[in-house]
C-alpha positions as CSV (number, residue, x, y, z in Angstrom):
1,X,0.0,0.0,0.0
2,X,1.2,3.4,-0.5
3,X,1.0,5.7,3.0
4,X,3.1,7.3,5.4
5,X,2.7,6.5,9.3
6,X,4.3,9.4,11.5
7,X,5.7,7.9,14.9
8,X,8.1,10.0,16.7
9,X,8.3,13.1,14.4
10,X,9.8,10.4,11.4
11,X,7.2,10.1,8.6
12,X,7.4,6.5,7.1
13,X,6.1,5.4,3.6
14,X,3.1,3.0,3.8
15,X,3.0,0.1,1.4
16,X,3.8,2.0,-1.8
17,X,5.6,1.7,-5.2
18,X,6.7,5.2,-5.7
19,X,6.2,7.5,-9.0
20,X,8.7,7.1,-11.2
21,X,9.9,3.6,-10.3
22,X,9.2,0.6,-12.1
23,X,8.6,-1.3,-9.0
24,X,6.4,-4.5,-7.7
25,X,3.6,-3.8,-5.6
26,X,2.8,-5.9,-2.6
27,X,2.1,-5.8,0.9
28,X,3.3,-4.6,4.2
29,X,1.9,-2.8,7.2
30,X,3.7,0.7,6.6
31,X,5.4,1.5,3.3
32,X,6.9,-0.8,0.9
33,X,8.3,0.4,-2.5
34,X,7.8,-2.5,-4.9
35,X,5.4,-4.8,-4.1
36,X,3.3,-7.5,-6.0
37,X,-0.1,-7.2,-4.8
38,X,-1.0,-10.6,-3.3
39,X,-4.1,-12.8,-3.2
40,X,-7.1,-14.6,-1.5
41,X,-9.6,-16.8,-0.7
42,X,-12.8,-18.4,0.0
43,X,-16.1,-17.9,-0.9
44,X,-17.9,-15.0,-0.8
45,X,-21.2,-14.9,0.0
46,X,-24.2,-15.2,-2.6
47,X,-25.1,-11.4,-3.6
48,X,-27.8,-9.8,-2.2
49,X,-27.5,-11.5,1.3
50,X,-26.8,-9.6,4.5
51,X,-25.6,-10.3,8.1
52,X,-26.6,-8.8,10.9
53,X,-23.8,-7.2,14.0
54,X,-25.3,-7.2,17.3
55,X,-27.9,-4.6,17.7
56,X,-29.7,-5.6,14.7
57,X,-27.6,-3.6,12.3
58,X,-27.7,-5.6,8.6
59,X,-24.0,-5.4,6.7
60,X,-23.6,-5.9,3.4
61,X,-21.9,-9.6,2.9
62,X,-18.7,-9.4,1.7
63,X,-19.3,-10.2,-1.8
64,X,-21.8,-7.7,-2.4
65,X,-19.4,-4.8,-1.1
66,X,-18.4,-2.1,-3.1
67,X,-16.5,0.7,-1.2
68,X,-14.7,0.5,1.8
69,X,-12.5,3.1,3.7
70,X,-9.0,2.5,4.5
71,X,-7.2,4.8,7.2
72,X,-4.0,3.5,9.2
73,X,-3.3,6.6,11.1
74,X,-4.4,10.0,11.9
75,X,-8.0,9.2,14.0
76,X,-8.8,12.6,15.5
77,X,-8.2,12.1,19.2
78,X,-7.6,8.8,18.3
79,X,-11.3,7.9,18.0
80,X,-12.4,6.4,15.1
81,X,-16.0,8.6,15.4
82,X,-15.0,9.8,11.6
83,X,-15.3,6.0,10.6
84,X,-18.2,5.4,12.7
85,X,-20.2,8.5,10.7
86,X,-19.2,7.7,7.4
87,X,-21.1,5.9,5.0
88,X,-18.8,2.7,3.9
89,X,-19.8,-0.8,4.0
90,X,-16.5,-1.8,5.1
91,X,-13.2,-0.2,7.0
92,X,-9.8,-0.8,7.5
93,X,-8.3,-0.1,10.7
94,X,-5.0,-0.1,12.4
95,X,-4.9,-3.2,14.9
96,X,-3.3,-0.8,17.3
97,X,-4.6,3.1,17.6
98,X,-1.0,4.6,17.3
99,X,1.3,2.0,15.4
100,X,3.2,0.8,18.6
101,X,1.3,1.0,21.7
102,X,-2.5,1.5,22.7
103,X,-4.7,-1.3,20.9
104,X,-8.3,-0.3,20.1
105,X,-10.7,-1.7,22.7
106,X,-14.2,-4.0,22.0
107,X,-16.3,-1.5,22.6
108,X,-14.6,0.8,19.7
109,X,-15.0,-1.9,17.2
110,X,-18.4,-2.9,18.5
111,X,-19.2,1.0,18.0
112,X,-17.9,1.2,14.6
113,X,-19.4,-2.1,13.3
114,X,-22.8,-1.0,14.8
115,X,-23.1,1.4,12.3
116,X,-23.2,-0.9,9.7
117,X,-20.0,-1.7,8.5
118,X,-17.5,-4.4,8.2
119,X,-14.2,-4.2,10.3
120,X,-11.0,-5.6,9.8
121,X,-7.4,-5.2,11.4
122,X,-4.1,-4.4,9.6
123,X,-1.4,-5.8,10.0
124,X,1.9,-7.1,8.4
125,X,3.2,-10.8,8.5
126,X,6.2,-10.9,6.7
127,X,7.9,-7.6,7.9
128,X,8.3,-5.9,11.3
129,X,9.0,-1.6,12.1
130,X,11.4,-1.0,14.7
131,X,8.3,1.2,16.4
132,X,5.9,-2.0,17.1
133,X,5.3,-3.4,20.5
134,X,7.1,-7.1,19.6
135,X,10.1,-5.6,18.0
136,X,12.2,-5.0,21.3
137,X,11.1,-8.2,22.3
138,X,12.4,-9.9,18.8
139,X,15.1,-7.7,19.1
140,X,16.7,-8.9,22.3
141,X,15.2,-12.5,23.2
142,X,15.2,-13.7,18.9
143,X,17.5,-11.5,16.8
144,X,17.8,-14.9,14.4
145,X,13.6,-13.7,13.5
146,X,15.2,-10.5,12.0
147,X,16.4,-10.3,8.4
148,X,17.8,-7.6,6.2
149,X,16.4,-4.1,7.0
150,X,14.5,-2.8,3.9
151,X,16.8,-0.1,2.2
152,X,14.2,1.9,0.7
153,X,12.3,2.1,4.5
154,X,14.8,2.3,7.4
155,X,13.6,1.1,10.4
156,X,12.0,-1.9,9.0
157,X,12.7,-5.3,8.9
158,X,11.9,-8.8,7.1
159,X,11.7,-11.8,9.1
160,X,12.0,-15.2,9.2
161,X,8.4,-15.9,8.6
162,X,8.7,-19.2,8.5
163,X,10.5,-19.9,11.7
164,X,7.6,-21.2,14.2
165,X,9.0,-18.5,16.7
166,X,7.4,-15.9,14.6
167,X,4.0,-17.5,14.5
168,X,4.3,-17.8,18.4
169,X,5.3,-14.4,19.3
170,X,4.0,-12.1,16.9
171,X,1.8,-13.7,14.8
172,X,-0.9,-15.8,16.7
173,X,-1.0,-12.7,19.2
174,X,-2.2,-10.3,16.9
175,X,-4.7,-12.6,15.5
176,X,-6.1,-13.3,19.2
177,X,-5.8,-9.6,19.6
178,X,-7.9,-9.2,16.5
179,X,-10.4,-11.3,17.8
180,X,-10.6,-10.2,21.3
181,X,-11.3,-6.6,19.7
182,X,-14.5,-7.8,17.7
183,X,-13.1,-7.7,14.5
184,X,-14.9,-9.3,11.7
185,X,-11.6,-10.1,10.4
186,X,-7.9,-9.3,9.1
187,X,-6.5,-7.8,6.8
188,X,-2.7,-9.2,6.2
189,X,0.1,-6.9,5.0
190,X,3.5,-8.0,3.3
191,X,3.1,-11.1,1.9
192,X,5.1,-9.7,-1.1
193,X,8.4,-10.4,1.6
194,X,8.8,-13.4,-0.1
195,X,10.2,-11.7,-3.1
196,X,11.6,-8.5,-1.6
197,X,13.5,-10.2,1.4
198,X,17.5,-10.8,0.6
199,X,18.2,-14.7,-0.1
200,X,21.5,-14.1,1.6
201,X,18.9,-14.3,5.0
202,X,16.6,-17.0,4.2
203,X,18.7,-19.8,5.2
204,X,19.3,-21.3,1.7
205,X,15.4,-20.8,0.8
206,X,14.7,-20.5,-2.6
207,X,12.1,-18.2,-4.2
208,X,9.7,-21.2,-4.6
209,X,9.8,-22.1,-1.4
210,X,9.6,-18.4,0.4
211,X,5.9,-18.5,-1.8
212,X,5.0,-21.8,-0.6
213,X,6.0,-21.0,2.8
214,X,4.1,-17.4,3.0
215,X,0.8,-18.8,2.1
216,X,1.2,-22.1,4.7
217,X,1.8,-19.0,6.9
218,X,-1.9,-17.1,5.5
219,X,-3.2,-21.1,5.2
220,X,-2.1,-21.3,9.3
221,X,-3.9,-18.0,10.1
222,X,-6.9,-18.7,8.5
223,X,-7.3,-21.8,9.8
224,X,-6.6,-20.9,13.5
225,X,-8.7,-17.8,13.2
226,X,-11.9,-19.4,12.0
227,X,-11.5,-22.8,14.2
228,X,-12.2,-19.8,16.7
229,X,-15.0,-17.8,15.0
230,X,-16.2,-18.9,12.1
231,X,-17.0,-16.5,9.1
232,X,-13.8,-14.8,10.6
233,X,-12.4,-12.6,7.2
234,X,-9.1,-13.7,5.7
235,X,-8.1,-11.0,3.3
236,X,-4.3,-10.6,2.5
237,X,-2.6,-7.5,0.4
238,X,-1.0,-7.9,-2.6
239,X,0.6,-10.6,-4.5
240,X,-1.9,-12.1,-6.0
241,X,0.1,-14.8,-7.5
242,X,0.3,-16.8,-4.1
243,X,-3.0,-18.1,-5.2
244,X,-1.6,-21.1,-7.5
245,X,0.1,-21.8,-3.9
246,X,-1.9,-25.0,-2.5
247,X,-4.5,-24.1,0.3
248,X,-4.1,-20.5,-0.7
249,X,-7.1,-19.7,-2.2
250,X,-9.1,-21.7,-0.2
251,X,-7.7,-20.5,2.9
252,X,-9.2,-16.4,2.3
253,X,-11.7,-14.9,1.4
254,X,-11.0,-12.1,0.0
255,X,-7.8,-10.2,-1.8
256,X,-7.0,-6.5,-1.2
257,X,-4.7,-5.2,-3.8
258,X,-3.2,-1.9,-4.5
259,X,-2.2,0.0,-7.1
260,X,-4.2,-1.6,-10.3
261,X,-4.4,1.2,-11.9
262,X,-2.6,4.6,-10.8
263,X,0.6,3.9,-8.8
264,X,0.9,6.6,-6.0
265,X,0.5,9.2,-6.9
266,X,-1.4,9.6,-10.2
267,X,0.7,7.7,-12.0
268,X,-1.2,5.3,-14.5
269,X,-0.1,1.9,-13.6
270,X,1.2,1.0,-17.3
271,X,3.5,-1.8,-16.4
272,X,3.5,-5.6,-17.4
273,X,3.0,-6.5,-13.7
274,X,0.0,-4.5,-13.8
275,X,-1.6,-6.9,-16.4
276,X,-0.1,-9.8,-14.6
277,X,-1.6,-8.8,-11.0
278,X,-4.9,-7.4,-12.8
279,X,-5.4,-11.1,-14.3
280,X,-4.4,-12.7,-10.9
281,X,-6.8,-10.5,-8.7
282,X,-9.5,-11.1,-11.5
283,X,-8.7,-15.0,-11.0
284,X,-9.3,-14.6,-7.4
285,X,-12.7,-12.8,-8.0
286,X,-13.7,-15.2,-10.4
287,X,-13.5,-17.7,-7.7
288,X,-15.2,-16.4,-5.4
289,X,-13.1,-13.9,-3.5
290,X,-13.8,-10.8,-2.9
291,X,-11.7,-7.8,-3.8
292,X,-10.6,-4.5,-2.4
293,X,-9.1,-2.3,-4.3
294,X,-7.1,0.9,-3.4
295,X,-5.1,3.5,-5.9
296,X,-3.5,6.6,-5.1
297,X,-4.8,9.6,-6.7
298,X,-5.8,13.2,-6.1
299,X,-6.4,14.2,-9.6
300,X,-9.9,14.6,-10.2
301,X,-10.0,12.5,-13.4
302,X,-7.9,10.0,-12.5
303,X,-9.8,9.3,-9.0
304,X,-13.1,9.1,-11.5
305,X,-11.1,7.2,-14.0
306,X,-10.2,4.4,-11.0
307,X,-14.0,4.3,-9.7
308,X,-15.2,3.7,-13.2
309,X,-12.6,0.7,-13.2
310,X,-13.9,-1.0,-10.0
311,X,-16.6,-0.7,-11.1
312,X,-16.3,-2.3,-14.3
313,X,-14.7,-4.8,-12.9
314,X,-16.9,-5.7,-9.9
315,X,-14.5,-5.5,-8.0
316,X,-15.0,-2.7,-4.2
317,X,-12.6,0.0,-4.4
318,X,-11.0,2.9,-2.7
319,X,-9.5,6.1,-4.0
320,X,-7.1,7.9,-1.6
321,X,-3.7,9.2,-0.2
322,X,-0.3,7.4,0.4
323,X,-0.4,8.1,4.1
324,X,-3.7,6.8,4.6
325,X,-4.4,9.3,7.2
326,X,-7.7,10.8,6.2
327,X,-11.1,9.4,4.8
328,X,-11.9,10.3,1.4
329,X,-15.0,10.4,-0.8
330,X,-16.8,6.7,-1.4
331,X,-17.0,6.1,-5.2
332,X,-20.4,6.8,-6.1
């Protein structure tokens, strides 16, 4: 995704292939330049049905969904009241309210989804900011969990995703986090590590077996999550590709994808990886998933041009800013 998250007066790119770089889109919880959108999985939903949230509030199913707000930072007083007023279907949320310390309590997500909406938690999987509650932790009890720091975003960190150590200490704890919160679900940054993070740190991994081994990781989240609460929401960012991984598409149920069509920001996304991940996250949809889509624009006919394309392509989408800081105007 393409943001900026502020913590201690250092503003940090979100998830982001930047203008003028012929980069791969993917996923990770703040900032990554160059990542391959990823994929998911599992069926949506017939269309037309709704759920309801407790206090008899119907929500759109997922597959009938078609705009969603996204906002990682920047909640005024760090209430998510904005959210609660707006007029989305679905919102993505921050698992913690700040990026490293307070998490947001049951009764705000119970607040928020009253109002009709979906709610999901971000987080990233494959990466890890030197700001997040685990990383002293990591950084003093399991150094061996940390690989290369990402050049282009100092401060951040792949990991040894793999490594059972992760799953117990970071991993697991933000899914039960997730679903102690109410949360109708996650959404999963940085599964594109397994082609950004340096071979010389994966212990003799291969490629191949970095994919295979992020979507057992998305496979062992999904599985845990919904042996727990069923109908929990499994929707991983970027790299769409993982779904010819096995279990991967069965494992989610939806895909959240950035930068289809305008890289941030306002850049038309012209690249042969933009057909590739277009077909992929069209693949995913075609099978069931559904898809939320998210391009960075503030040009007034390119922010049309991208709502014309979701909807053309049925796919729920999202037009906004790189720091993901502010709610913008639902596609109408």
């Amino acid at each position: 995704m393409s943001g900026r998250f502020t913590v201690g007066g250092n503003q940090r790119l979100l998830v982001a292939a930047l203008a003028g770089l012929t980069v791969l889109v993917a996923t990770a919880m703040w900032g990554f330049v160059g990542r391959r959108p990823g994929s998911g999985s599992v069926s949506a939903p017939p269309p037309g049905t709704s759920t309801a949230v407790p206090g008899g509030v119907a929500t759109a199913s997922p597959g009938t969904i078609t705009d969603w707000a996204y906002q990682l930072q920047g909640y005024a007083d760090g209430r998510l009241d904005a959210l609660t007023r707006g007029r989305y279907q679905l919102a993505v949320v921050d698992l913690t309210r700040d990026g490293h310390a307070g998490y947001f309590t049951a009764a705000e997500i119970g607040a928020l989804r009253r109002s009709g909406k979906r709610v999901l938690a971000y987080f990233e999987i494959g990466s890890i900011e030197n700001f997040r509650p685990e990383y002293p932790v990591i950084r003093r009890d399991a150094p061996d969990l940390l690989a290369n720091e990402w050049t282009d975003w100092p401060g951040e960190y792949f990991v040894h995703y793999w490594d059972p150590r992760w799953w117990e200490r970071v991993v697991r704890p933000r899914v039960d986090q997730a679903l102690r919160a109410g949360f109708d679900g996650v959404y999963l940054d940085t599964p594109l590590a397994y082609e950004e993070i340096s071979l010389d740190a994966t212990q003799g991994r291969d490629r191949a077996r970095l994919g295979a081994e992020m979507a057992a990781l998305i496979v062992r989240i999904s599985e845990y999550a919904k042996a727990r609460r069923p109908g929990f929401l499994i929707v991983p960012q970027n790299s769409p590709e993982l779904r010819e991984q096995s279990g991967y598409t069965a494992a989610v149920d939806g895909i959240a994808m950035e930068e289809l069509f305008y890289l941030a920001t306002d850049e038309p996304c012209t690249q042969s990886w933009c057909a590739e991940n277009l077909a992929h996250t069209r693949a995913l949809r075609d099978a069931g998933k559904f898809v939320l889509a998210v391009d960075y624009a503030v040009r007034s006919d390119h922010v049309r041009g991208a709502c014309r394309r979701y909807r053309a392509e049925r796919f729920a989408g999202t037009v906004t800013v790189r720091a993901l800081d502010r709610l913008t105007a639902r596609c109408g």
